[in-house]
C-alpha positions as CSV (number, residue, x, y, z in Angstrom):
1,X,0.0,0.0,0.0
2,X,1.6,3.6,-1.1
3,X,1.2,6.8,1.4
4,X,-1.9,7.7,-1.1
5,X,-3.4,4.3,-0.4
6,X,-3.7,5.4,3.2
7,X,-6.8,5.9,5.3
8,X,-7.3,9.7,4.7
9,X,-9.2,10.5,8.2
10,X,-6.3,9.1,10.1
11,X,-3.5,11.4,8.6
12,X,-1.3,8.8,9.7
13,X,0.8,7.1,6.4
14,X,2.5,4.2,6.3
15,X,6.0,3.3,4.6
16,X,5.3,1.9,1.1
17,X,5.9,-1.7,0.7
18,X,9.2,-3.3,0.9
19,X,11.3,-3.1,-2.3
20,X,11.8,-6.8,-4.3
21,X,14.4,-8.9,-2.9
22,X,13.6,-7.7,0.7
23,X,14.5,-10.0,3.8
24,X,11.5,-11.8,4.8
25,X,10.7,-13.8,8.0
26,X,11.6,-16.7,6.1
27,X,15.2,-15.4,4.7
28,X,16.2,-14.3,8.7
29,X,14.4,-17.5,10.6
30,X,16.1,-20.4,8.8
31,X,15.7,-24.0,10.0
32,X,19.4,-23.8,10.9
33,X,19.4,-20.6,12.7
34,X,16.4,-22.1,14.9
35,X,18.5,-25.3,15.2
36,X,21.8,-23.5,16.2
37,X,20.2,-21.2,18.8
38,X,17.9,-23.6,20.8
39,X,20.4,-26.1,21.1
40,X,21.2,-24.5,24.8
41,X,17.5,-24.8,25.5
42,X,17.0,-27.7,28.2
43,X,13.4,-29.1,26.8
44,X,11.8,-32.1,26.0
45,X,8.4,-30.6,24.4
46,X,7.5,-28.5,21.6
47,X,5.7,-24.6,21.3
48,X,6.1,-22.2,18.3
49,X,6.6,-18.6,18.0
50,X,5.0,-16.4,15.4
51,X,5.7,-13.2,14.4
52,X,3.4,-9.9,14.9
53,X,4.3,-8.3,11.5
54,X,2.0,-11.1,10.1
55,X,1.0,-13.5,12.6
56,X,2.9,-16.1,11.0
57,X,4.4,-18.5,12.9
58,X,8.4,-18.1,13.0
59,X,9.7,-20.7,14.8
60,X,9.8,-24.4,16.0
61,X,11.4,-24.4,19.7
62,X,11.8,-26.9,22.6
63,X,9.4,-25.9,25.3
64,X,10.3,-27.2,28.8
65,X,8.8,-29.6,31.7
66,X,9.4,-28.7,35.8
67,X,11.5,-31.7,35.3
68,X,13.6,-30.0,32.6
69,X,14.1,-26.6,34.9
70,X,15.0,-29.0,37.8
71,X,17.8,-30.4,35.3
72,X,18.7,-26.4,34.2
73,X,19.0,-25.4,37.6
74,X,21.4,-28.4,38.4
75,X,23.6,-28.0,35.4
76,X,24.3,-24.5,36.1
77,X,24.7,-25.2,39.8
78,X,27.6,-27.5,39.0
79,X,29.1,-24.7,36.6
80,X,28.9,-22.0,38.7
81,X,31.0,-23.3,41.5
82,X,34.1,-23.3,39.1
83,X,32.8,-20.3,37.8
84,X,33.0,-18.5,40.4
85,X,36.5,-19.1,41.1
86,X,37.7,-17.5,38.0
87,X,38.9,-14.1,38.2
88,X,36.7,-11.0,37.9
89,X,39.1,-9.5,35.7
90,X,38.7,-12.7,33.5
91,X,35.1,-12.5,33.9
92,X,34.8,-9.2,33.2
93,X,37.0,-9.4,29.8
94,X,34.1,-11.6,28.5
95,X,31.8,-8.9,29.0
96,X,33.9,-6.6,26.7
97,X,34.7,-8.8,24.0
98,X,30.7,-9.4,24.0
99,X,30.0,-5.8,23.5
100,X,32.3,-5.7,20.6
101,X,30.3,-8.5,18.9
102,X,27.3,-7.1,19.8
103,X,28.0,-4.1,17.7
104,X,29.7,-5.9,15.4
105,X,26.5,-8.0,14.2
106,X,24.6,-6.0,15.2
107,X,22.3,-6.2,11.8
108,X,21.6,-10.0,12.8
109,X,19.9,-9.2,16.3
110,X,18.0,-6.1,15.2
111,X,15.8,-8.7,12.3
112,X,15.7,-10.8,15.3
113,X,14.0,-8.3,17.4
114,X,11.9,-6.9,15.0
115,X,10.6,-10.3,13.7
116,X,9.4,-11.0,17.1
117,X,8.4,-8.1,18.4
118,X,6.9,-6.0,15.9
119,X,8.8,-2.6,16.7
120,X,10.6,-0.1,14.2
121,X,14.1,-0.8,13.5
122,X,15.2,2.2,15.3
123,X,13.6,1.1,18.0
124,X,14.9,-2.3,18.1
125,X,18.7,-0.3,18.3
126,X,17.5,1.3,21.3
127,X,18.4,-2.6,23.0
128,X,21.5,-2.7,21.2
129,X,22.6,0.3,23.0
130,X,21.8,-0.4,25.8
131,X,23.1,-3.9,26.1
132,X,26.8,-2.5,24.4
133,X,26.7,0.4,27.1
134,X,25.4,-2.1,30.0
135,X,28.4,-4.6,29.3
136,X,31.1,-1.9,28.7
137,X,29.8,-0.6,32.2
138,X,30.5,-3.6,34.0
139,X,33.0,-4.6,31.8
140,X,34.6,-2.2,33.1
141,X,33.6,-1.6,36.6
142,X,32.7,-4.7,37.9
143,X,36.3,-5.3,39.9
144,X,35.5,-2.3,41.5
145,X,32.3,-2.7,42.6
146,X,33.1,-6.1,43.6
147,X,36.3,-6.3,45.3
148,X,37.0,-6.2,49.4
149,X,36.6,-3.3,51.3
150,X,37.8,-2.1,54.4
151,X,36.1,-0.7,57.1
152,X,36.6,0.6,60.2
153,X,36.2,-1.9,62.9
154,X,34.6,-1.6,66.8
155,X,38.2,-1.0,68.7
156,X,40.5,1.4,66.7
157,X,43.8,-0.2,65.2
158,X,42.7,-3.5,67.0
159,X,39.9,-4.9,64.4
160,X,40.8,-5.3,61.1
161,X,37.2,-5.5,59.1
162,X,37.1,-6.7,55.5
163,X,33.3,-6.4,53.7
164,X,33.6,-9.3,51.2
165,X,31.2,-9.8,48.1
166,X,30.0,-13.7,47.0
167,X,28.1,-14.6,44.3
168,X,24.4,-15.7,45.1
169,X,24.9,-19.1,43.3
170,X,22.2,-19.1,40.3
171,X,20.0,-16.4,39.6
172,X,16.6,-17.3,38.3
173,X,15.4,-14.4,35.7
174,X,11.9,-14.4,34.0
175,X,12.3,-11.7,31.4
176,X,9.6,-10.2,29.1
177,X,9.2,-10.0,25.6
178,X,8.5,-6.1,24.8
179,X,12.7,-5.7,25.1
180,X,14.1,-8.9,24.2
181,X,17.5,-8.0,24.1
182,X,17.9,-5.5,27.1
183,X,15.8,-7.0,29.3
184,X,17.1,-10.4,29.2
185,X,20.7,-10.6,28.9
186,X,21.5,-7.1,29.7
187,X,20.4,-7.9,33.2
188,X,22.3,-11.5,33.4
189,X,25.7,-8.8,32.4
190,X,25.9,-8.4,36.2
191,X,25.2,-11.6,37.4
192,X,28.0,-13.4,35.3
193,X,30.5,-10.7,35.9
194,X,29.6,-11.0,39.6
195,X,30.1,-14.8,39.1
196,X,26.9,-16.2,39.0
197,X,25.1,-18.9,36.7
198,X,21.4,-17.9,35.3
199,X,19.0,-20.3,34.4
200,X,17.3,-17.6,32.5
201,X,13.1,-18.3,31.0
202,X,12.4,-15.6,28.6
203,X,9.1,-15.1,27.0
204,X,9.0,-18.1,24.1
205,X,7.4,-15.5,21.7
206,X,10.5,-13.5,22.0
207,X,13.1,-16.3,22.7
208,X,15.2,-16.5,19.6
209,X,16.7,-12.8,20.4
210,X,17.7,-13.9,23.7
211,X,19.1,-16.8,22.6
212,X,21.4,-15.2,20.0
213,X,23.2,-12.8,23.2
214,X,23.8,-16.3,24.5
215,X,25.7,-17.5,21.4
216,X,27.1,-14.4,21.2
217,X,28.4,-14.9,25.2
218,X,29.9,-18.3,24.6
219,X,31.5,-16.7,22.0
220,X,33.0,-14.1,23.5
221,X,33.8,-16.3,26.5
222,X,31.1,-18.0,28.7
223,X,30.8,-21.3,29.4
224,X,28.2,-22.5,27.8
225,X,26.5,-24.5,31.4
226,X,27.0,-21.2,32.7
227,X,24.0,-20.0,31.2
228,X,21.3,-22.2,31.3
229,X,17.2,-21.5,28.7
230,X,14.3,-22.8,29.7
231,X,11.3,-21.7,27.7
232,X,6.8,-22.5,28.6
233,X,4.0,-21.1,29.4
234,X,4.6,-18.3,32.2
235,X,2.4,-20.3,35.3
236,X,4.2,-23.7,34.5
237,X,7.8,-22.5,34.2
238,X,7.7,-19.4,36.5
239,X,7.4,-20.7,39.3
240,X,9.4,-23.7,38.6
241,X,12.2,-21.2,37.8
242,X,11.6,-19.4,41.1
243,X,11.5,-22.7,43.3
244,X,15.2,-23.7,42.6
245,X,16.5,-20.2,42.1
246,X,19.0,-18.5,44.9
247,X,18.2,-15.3,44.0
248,X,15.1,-14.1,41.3
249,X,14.9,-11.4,38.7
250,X,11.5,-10.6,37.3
251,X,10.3,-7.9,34.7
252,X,7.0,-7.7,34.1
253,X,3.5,-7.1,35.3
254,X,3.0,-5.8,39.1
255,X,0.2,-8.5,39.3
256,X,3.0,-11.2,38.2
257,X,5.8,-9.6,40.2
258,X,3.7,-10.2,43.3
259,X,3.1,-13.4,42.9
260,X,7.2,-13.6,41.9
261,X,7.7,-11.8,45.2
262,X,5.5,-14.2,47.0
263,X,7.2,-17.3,46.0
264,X,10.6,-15.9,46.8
265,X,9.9,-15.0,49.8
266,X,8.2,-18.3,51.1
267,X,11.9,-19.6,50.2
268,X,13.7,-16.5,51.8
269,X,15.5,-15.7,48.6
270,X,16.2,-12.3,47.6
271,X,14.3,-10.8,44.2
272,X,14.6,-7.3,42.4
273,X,11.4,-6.4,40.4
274,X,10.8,-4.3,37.6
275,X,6.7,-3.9,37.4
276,X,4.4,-2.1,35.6
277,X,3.9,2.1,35.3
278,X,1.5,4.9,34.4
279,X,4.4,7.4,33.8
280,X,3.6,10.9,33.3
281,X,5.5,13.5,31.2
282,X,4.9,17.4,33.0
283,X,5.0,20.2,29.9
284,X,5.8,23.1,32.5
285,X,4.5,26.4,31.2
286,X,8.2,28.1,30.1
287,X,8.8,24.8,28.0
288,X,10.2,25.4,24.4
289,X,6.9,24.1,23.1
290,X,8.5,22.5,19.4
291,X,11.3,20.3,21.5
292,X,8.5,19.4,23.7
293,X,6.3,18.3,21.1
294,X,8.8,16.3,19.3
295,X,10.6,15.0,23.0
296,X,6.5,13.3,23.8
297,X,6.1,11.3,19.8
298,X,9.6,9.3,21.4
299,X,8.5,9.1,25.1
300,X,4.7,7.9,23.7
301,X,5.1,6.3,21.0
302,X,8.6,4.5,21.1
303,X,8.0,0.7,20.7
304,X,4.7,1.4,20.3
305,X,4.1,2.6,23.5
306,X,4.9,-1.0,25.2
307,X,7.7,0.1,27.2
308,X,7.7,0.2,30.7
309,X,9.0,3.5,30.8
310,X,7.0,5.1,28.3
311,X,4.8,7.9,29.1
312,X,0.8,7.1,28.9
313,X,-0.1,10.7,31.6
314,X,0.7,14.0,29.5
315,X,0.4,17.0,31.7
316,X,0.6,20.3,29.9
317,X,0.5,24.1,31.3
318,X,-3.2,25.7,30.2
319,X,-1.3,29.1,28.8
320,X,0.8,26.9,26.2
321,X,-1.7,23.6,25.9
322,X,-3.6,24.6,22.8
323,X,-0.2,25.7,20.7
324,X,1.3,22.6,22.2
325,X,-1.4,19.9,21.4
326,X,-1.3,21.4,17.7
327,X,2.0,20.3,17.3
328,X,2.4,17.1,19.3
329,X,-0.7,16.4,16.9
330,X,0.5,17.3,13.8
331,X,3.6,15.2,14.1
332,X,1.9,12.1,15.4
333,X,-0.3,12.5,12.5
334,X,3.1,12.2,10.1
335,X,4.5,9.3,12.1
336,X,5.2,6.0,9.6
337,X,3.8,2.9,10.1
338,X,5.9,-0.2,8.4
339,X,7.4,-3.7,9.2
340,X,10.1,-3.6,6.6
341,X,13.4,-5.1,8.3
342,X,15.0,-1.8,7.3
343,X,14.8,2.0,9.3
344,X,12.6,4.0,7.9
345,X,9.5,3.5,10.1
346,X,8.9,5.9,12.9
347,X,6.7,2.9,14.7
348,X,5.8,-0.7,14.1
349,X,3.2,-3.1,15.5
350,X,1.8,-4.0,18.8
351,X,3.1,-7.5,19.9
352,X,-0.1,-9.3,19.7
353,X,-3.5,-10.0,20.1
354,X,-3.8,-9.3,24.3
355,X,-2.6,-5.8,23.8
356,X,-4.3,-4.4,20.7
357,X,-7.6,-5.7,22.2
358,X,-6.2,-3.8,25.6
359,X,-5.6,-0.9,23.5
360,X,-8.7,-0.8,21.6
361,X,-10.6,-1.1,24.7
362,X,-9.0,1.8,26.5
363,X,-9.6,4.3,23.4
364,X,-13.3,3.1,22.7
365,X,-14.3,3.3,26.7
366,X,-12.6,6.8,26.7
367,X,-14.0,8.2,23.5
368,X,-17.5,6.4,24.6
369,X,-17.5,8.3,27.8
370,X,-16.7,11.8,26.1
371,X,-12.7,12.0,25.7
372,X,-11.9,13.6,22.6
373,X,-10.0,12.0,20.0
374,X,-6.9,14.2,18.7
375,X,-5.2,11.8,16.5
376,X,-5.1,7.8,15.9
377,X,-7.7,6.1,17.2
378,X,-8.0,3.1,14.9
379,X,-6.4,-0.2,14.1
380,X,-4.3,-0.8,11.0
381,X,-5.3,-4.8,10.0
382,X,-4.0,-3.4,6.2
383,X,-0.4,-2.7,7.5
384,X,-0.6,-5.8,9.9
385,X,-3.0,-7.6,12.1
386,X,-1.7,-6.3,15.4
387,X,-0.6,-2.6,14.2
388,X,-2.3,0.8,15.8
389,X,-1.9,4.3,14.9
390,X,-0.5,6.2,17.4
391,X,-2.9,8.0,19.0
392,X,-3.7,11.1,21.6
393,X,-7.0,11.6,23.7
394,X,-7.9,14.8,25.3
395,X,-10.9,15.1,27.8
396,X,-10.0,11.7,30.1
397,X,-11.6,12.0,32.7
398,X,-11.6,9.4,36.1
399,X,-14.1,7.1,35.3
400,X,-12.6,5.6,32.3
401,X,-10.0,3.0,32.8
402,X,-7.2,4.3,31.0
403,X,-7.0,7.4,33.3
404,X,-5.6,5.0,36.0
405,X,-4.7,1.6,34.5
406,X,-1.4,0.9,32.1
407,X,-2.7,0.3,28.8
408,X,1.2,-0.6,27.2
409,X,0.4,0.4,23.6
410,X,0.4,3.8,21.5
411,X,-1.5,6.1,23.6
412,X,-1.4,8.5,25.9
413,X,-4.0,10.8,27.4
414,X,-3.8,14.6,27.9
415,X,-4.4,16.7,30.7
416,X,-4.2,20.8,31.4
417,X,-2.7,22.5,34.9
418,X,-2.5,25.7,36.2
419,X,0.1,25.5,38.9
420,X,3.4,23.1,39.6
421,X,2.1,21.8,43.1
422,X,-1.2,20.9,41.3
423,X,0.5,18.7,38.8
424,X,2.9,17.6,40.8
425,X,0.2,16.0,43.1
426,X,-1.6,14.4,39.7
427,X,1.8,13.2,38.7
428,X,2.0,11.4,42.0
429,X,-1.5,9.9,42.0
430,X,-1.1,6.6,41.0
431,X,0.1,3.6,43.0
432,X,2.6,3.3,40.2
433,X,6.2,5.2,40.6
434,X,8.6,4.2,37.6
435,X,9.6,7.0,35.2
436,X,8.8,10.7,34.7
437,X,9.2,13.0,32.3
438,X,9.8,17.1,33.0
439,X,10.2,19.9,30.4
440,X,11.3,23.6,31.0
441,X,14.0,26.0,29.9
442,X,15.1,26.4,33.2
443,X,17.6,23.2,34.3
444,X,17.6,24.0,38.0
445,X,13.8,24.4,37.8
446,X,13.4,21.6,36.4
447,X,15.6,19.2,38.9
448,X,13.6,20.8,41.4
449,X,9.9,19.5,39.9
450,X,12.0,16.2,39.7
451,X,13.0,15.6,43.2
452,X,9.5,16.1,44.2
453,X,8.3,13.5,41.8
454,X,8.0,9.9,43.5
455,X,9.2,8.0,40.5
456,X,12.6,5.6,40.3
457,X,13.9,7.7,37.1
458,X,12.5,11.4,36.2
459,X,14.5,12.8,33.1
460,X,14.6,16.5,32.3
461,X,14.0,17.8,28.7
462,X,13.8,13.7,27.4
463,X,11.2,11.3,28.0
464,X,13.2,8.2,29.2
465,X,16.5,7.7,27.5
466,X,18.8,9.9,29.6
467,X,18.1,8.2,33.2
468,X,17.9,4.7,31.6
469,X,20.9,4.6,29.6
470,X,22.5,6.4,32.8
471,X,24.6,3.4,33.7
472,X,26.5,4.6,37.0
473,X,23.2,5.6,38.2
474,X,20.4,3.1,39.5
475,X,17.1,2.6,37.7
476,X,14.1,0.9,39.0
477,X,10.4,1.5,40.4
478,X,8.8,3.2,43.5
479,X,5.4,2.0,45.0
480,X,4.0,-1.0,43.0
481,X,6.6,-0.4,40.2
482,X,9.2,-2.8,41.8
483,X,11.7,-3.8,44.4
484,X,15.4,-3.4,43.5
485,X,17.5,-1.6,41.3
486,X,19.0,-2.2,38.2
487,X,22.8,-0.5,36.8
488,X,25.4,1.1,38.4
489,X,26.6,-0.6,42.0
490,X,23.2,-1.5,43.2
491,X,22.6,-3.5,39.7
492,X,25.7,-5.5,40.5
493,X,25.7,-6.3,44.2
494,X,22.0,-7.3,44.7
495,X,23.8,-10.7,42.9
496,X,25.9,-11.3,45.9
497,X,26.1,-11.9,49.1
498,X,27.7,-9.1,51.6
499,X,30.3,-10.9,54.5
500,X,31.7,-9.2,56.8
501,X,34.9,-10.6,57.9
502,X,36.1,-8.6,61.8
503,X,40.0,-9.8,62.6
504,X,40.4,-9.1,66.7
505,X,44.0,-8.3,67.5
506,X,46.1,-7.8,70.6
507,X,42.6,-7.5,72.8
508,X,39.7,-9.7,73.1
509,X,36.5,-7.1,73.1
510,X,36.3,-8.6,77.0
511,X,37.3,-7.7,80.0
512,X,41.8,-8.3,79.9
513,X,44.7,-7.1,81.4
514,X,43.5,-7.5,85.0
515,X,39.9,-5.5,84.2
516,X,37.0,-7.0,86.3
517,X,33.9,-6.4,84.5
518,X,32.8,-3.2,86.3
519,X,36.7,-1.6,85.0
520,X,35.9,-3.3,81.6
521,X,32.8,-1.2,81.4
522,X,34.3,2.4,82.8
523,X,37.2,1.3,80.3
524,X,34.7,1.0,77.0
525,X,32.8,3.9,78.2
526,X,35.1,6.2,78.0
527,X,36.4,5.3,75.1
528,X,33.3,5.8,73.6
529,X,33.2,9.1,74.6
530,X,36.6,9.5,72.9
531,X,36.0,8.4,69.5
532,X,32.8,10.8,69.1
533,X,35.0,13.9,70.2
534,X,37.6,12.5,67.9
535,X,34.7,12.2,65.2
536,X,35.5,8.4,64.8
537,X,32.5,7.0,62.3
């Protein structure tokens, strides 16, 4: 279909066709490929994968039993002892030559990712990015973050305390399919470095990418039992994955994270959680109004909205909110829609049939209950069957659903304010607290609306990318977004275990040296008294 072919009430066009000789599903997803890659996958069943450009199924793969993750677990339990004891510096050079490949072959993973998920090739490089900057991070840093530390001890000079940092054992991770790359082995980076195994399920519909970063990790380096697949249905091999695991890493839905949470817990195992968010984006009223407009079509509408971090809540001043809408409208109106494995598009296609019919219902409830309808609006079955044009409502009002619950698709709602504490309260009316978005000409202003936003991440002047791909920094969720933090030290040492290791010299911490108790205590009084006027910590 050419742009003239396209639905004229919509003024959204997509890319033409795909030029003869194009790569096809077929041309990327070989037998061979399917063969190579699931090799590593410890099951004794079979499941398919399809492919949300066309619905088409993609892929053969294994799919796996309890008994199967009972075998994965125990595989990479025995690895990761001898793991363990190689040197982080060894470890960590793995990690680097990785990135390299990575980037290197780059044009291999992003047909992977766009095959199964459905998102613009642009889009898809977002994961590429952040995996490459993820591994050169702890490629780089892990010895740091990792190696003993000394503290001072109880008696001055006479304890010697060392803070020492073990790895967990194996790390069960149940990651999503919406960023198949990032959100699968960029959050195993850590764990190996820190010398941990993963028995890792991702999402079977979005397995093949995932299992390409772990060729690519034996290749640069990894043993392969190191790094153990297990792919099923989410209720069978969830929790199966979460029963045998020493420590769990979940990205998904809060509703799922809880019940992750739950089953962790009844073990006494640690978890980090990445959940769900209703993220808001504040358009404060000296904002330059054109940047604005063109920062909200990427925090909206990247990956067609299904992003955890994506903004869904738009919150513009009322003195700049007309001029504003009428250009956040006009270029969402512009946006491409396409599935070509080539850039070009500026969005691609919802993953599948659970979230357009989320989608849909959100926009008809809202427009049925009198929110208007600035742009998008309508499924696209002639571009795809799972595509939606990106679309903007203004008039949301409480009652309808998406006002408060995370729709994860191409749409976001707008909303007017007169003063920053007023929108600042809005912002923070949700039980979600994962990203934020805030946009003025005035940086210090700015940081201030941030820090009074309850949010994990809040970016200034960008919708998401800054804070995220912010890898010194920690990212993560407040309230029913999460537990735990991804990136920087907090990303690293929630996969090991802190020991503290106190060497007593000289003088037992007991009464000595002729002291009866009653001297013992007169003794470590005053020197209690001491150290705080000699501002010991």
């Amino acid at each position: 279909m050419t742009d003239s072919q396209a639905p004229a009430q919509t003024g959204t066009n997509p890319l033409a066709p795909a030029p003869e000789g194009a790569r096809t599903a077929a041309d990327v997803v070989t037998p061979e490929l399917v063969a190579q890659l699931t090799r590593g996958v410890v099951g004794s069943g079979r499941t398919l994968s399809h492919t949300p450009f066309t619905g088409e199924k993609l892929a053969d793969l294994p799919e796996s039993t309890p008994e199967d993750v009972e075998k994965a677990f125990a595989a990479a339990r025995a690895a990761q002892a001898i793991w363990a004891q190689t040197p982080v510096r060894q470890r960590a050079a793995v990690l680097l030559r990785f990135h390299d490949l990575v980037l290197a072959r780059q044009a291999e993973v992003l047909d992977l990712i766009q095959l199964e998920t459905g998102k613009a090739r642009l889009h898809a490089h977002e994961e590429v990015q952040a995996v490459a900057i993820a591994a050169r991070h702890y490629g780089r840093r892990a010895a740091a973050y990792l190696k003993p530390k000394r503290h001072a001890g109880a008696m001055p000079s006479l304890t010697h305390v060392t803070e020492l940092r073990h790895p967990r054992g194996v790390v069960g991770q149940i990651a999503p399919w919406n960023y198949p790359l990032e959100l699968s082995v960029g959050d195993a980076l850590p764990a190996f470095v820190a010398g941990n195994a993963v028995v890792m399920k991702p999402d079977t519909e979005t397995c093949l990418t995932a299992l390409w970063a772990r060729d690519l990790l034996i290749e640069a380096g990894l043993p392969a039992e190191v790094f153990q697949v297990v792919l099923g249905e989410g209720p069978v091999v969830g929790p199966e994955v979460v029963r045998h695991a020493d420590y769990v890493s979940f990205t998904g839905s809060t509703r799922t994270g809880r019940e992750v949470a739950q089953g962790a817990a009844a073990r006494l195992v640690g978890v980090s959680l990445e959940l769900g968010g209703k993220n808001a984006m504040l358009v404060l009223q000296d904002a330059d109004i054109e940047k604005a407009a063109a920062g909200a079509v990427r925090a909206c509408f990247s990956s067609a909205g299904q992003l955890c971090i994506s903004i869904e809540r738009l919150y513009v001043h009322e003195s700049i909110a007309d001029a504003f809408l009428e250009r956040f409208a006009a270029r969402t109106k512009a946006m491409r829609l396409g599935r070509s494995l080539a850039y070009g598009a500026d969005m691609g296609s919802l993953v599948g049939e659970r979230q357009l019919e989320t989608v849909t219902r959100h926009v008809e409830e809202a427009v049925a209950k009198g929110a208007t309808l600035v742009a998008g609006g309508v499924a696209r079955p002639d571009i795809g069957p799972y595509f939606f044009e990106p679309t903007i409502l203004d008039g949301v009002t409480e009652p309808m659903a998406i006002c408060a619950e995370e729709t994860f698709g191409p749409v976001v709602s707008v909303y007017r304010f007169t003063s920053e504490d007023e929108v600042i309260e809005q912002a923070n009316a949700t039980p979600y607290g994962l990203n934020s978005s805030v946009w003025t000409k005035d940086g210090s202003r700015g940081r201030a609306v941030a820090a009074r936003l309850r949010t994990g991440t809040v970016n200034v002047n960008e919708g998401y990318a800054p804070a995220y791909g912010s890898v010194q920094s920690p990212m993560g969720g407040m309230k029913d977004s999460g537990l735990g933090r991804r990136h920087g030290s907090e990303g690293i040492l929630k996969y090991t275990e802190a020991q503290t290791v106190a060497h007593q010299r000289l003088l037992p911490m007991a009464p000595s040296l002729g002291m009866d108790d009653e001297k013992y205590a007169q003794f470590m009084s005053r020197s209690l008294r001491l150290m705080k006027a000699f501002r010991f910590r």
